[in-house]
MIFI-908270 format. One record per residue: residue number from 1; residue in three letters; x, y, z of N, C-alpha, C in turn. Coordinates in Angstrom, 1 decimal, decimal comma. Each point is the difference from the previous one (the first is absolute). Layout:
residues N
+-----+-----+--------+--------+--------+--------+--------+--------+--------+--------+--------+
!   n ! res !   n_px !   n_py !   n_pz !  ca_px !  ca_py !  ca_pz !   c_px !   c_py !   c_pz !
+-----+-----+--------+--------+--------+--------+--------+--------+--------+--------+--------+
! NUM ! ALA !      X !      Y !      Z !      X !      Y !      Z !      X !      Y !      Z !
...
+-----+-----+--------+--------+--------+--------+--------+--------+--------+--------+--------+
//
This chain:
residues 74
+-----+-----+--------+--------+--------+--------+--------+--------+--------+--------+--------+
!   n ! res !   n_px !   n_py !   n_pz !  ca_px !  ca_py !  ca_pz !   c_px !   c_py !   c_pz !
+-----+-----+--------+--------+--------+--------+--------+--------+--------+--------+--------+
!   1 ! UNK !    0,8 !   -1,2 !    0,0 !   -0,8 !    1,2 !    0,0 !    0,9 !    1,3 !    0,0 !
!   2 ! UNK !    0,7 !    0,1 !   -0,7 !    1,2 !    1,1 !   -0,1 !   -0,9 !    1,0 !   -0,8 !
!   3 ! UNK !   -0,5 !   -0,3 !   -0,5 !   -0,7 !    1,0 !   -1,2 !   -0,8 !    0,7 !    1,2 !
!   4 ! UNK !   -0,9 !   -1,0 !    1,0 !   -1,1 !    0,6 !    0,8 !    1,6 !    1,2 !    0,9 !
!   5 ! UNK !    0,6 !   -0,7 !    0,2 !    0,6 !    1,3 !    1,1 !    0,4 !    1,0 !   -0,7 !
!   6 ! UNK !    0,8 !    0,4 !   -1,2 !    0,0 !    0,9 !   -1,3 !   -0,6 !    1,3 !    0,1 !
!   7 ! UNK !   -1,7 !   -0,8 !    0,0 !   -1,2 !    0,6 !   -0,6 !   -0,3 !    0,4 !    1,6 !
!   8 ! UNK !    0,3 !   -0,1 !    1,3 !   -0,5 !    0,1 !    1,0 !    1,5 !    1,5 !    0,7 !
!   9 ! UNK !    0,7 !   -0,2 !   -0,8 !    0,9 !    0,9 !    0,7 !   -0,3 !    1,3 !   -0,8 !
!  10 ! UNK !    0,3 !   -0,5 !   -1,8 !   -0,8 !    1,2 !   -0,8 !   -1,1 !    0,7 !    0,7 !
!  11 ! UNK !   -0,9 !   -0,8 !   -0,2 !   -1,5 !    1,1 !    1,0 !    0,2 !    0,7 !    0,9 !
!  12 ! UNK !    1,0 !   -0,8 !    0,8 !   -0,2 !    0,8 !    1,4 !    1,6 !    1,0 !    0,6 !
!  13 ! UNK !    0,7 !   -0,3 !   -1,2 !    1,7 !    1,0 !   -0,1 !    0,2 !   -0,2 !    1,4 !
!  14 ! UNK !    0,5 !   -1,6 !    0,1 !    1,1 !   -0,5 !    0,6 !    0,3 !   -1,1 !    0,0 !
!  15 ! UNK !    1,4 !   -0,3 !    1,2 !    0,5 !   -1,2 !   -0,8 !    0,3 !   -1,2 !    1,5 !
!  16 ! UNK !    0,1 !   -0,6 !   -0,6 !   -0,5 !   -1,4 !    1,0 !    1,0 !   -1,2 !   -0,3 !
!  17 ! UNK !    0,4 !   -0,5 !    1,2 !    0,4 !   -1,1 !   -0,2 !   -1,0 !   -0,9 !   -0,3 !
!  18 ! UNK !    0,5 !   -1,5 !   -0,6 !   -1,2 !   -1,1 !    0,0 !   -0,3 !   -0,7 !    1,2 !
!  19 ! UNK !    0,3 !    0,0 !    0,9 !   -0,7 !   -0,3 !    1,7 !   -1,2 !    0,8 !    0,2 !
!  20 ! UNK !    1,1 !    1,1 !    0,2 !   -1,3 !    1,2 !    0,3 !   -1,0 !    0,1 !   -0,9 !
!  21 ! UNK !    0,0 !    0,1 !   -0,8 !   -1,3 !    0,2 !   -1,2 !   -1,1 !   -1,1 !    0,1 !
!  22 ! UNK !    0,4 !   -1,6 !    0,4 !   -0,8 !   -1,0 !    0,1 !   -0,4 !   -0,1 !    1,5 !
!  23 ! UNK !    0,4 !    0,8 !    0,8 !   -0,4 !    0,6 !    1,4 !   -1,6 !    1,1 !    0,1 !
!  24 ! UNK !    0,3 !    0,3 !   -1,3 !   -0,9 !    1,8 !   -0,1 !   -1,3 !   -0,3 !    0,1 !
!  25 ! UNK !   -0,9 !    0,8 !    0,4 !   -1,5 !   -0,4 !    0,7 !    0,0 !    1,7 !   -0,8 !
!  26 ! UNK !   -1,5 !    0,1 !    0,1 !   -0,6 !    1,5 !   -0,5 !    0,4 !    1,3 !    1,3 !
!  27 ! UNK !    0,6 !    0,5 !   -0,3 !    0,1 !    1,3 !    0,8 !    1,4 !   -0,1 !    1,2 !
!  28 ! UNK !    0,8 !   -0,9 !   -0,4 !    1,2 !   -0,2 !    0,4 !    0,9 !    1,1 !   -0,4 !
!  29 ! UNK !   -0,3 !    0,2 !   -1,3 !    0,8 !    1,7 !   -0,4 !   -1,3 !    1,0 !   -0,8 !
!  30 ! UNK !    0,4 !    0,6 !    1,3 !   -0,6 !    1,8 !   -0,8 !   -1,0 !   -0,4 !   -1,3 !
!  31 ! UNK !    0,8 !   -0,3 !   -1,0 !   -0,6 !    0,1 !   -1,2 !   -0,7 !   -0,7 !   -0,2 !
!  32 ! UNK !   -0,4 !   -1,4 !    0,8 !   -1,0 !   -1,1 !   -0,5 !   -1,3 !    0,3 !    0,7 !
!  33 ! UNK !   -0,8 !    0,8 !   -0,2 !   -1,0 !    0,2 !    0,5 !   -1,0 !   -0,5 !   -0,9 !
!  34 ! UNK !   -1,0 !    0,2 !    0,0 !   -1,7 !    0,1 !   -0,5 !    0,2 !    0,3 !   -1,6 !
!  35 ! UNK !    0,5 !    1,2 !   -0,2 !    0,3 !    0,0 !   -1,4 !    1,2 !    0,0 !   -0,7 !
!  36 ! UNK !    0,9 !   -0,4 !    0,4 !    1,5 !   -0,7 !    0,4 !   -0,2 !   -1,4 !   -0,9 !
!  37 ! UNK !   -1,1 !   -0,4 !    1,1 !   -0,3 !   -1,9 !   -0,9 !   -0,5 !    0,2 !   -1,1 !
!  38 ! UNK !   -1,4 !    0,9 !   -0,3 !   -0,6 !    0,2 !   -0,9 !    1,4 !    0,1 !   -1,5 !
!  39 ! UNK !    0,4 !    1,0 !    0,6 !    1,7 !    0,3 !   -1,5 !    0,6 !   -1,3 !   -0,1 !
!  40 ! UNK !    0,3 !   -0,4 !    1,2 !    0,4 !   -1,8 !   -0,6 !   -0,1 !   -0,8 !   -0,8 !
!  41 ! UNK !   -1,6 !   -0,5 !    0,3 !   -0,8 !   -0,6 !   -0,6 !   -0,1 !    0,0 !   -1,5 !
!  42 ! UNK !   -0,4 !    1,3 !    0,1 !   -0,2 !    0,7 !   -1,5 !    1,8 !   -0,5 !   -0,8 !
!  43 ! UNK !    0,9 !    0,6 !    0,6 !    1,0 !   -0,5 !   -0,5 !    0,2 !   -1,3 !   -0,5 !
!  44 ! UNK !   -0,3 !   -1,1 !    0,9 !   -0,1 !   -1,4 !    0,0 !   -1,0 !   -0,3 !   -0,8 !
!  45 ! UNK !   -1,3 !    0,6 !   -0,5 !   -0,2 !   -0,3 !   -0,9 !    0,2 !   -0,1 !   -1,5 !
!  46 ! UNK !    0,3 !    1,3 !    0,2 !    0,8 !    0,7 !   -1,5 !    1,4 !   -1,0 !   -0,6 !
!  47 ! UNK !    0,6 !    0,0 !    1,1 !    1,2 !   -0,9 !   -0,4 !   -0,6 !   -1,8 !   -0,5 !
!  48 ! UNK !   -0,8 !   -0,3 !    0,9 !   -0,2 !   -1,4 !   -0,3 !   -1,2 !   -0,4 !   -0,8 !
!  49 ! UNK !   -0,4 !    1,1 !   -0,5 !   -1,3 !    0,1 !   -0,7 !   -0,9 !   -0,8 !    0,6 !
!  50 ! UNK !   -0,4 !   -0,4 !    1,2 !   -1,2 !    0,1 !    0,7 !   -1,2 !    0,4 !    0,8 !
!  51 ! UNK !   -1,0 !   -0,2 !    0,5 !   -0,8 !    0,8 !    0,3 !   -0,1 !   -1,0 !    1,5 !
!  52 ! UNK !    0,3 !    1,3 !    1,3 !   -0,6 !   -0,9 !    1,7 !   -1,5 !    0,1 !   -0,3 !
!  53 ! UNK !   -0,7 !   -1,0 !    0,6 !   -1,1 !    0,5 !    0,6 !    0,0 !    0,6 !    1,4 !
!  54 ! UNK !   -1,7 !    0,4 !    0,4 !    0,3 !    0,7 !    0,9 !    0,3 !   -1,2 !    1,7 !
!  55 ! UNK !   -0,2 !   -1,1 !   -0,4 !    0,6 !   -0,5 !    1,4 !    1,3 !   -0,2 !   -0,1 !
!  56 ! UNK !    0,1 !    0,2 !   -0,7 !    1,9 !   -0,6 !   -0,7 !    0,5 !    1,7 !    1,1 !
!  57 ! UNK !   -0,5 !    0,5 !   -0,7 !    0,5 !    1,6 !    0,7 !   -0,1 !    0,0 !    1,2 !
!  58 ! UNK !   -1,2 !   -0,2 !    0,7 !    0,0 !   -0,2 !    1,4 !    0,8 !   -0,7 !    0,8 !
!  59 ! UNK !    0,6 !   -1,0 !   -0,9 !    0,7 !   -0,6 !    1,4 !    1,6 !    0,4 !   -0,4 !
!  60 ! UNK !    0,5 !    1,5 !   -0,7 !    1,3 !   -0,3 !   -0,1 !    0,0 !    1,3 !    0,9 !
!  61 ! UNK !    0,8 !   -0,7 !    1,1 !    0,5 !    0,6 !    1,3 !    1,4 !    0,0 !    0,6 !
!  62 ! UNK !    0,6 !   -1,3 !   -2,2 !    1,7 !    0,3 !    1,5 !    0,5 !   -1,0 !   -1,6 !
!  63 ! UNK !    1,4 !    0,3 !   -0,3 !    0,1 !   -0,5 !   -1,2 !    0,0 !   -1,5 !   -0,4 !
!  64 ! UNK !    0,3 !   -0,7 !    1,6 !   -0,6 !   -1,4 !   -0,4 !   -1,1 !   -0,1 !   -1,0 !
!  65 ! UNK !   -1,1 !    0,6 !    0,9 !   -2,1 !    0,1 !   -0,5 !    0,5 !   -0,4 !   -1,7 !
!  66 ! UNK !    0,8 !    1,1 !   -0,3 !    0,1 !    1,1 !   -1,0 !    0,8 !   -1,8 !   -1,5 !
!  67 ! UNK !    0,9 !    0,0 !    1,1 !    0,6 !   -1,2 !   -0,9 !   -1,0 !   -1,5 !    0,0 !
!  68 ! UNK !   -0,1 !   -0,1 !    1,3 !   -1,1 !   -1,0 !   -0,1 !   -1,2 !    0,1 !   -1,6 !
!  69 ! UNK !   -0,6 !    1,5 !    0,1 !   -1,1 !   -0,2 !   -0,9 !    0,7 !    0,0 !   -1,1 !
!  70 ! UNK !    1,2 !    0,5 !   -0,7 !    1,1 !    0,2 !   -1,0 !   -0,2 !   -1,5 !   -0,7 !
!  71 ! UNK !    0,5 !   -0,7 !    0,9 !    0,2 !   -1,4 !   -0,2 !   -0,9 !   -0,6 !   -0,8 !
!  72 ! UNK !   -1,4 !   -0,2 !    0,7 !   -1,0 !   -0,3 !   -0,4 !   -0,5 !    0,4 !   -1,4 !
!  73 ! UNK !    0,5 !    1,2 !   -0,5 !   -0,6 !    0,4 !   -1,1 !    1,3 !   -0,2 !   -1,4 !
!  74 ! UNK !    0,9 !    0,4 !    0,8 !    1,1 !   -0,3 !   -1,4 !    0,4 !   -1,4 !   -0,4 !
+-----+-----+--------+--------+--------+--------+--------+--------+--------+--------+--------+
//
């Protein structure tokens, strides 16, 4: 998931080791807020040309969620 952290440091202009990043939960930094995720998402879909639904959205709370649902769909 190197692409997902890429697209997750772009969004949010910074930089992460890979521990820390697979540590990250929503609002662990400043920038991941409410519409923080929303810019993500949208990112992540853009790049992987797919579409979340909306429970898919709901439960991304931490980048695991985020890879977990990743997985499933790619």
């Amino acid at each position: 998931m190197q692409k997902l952290k890429e697209l997750f440091e772009d969004t949010f202009d910074v930089i992460l080791t890979d521990k820390k990043f697979l540590e990250l939960k929503v609002n662990d930094i400043k920038e991941w807020d409410s519409i923080g995720n929303i810019n993500l998402l949208l990112a992540l879909e853009g790049f992987y040309k797919i579409k979340f639904s909306l429970r898919e959205i709901e439960s991304f709370d931490s980048i695991k969620s985020i890879i977990k649902v990743l997985e499933k769909k790619l």
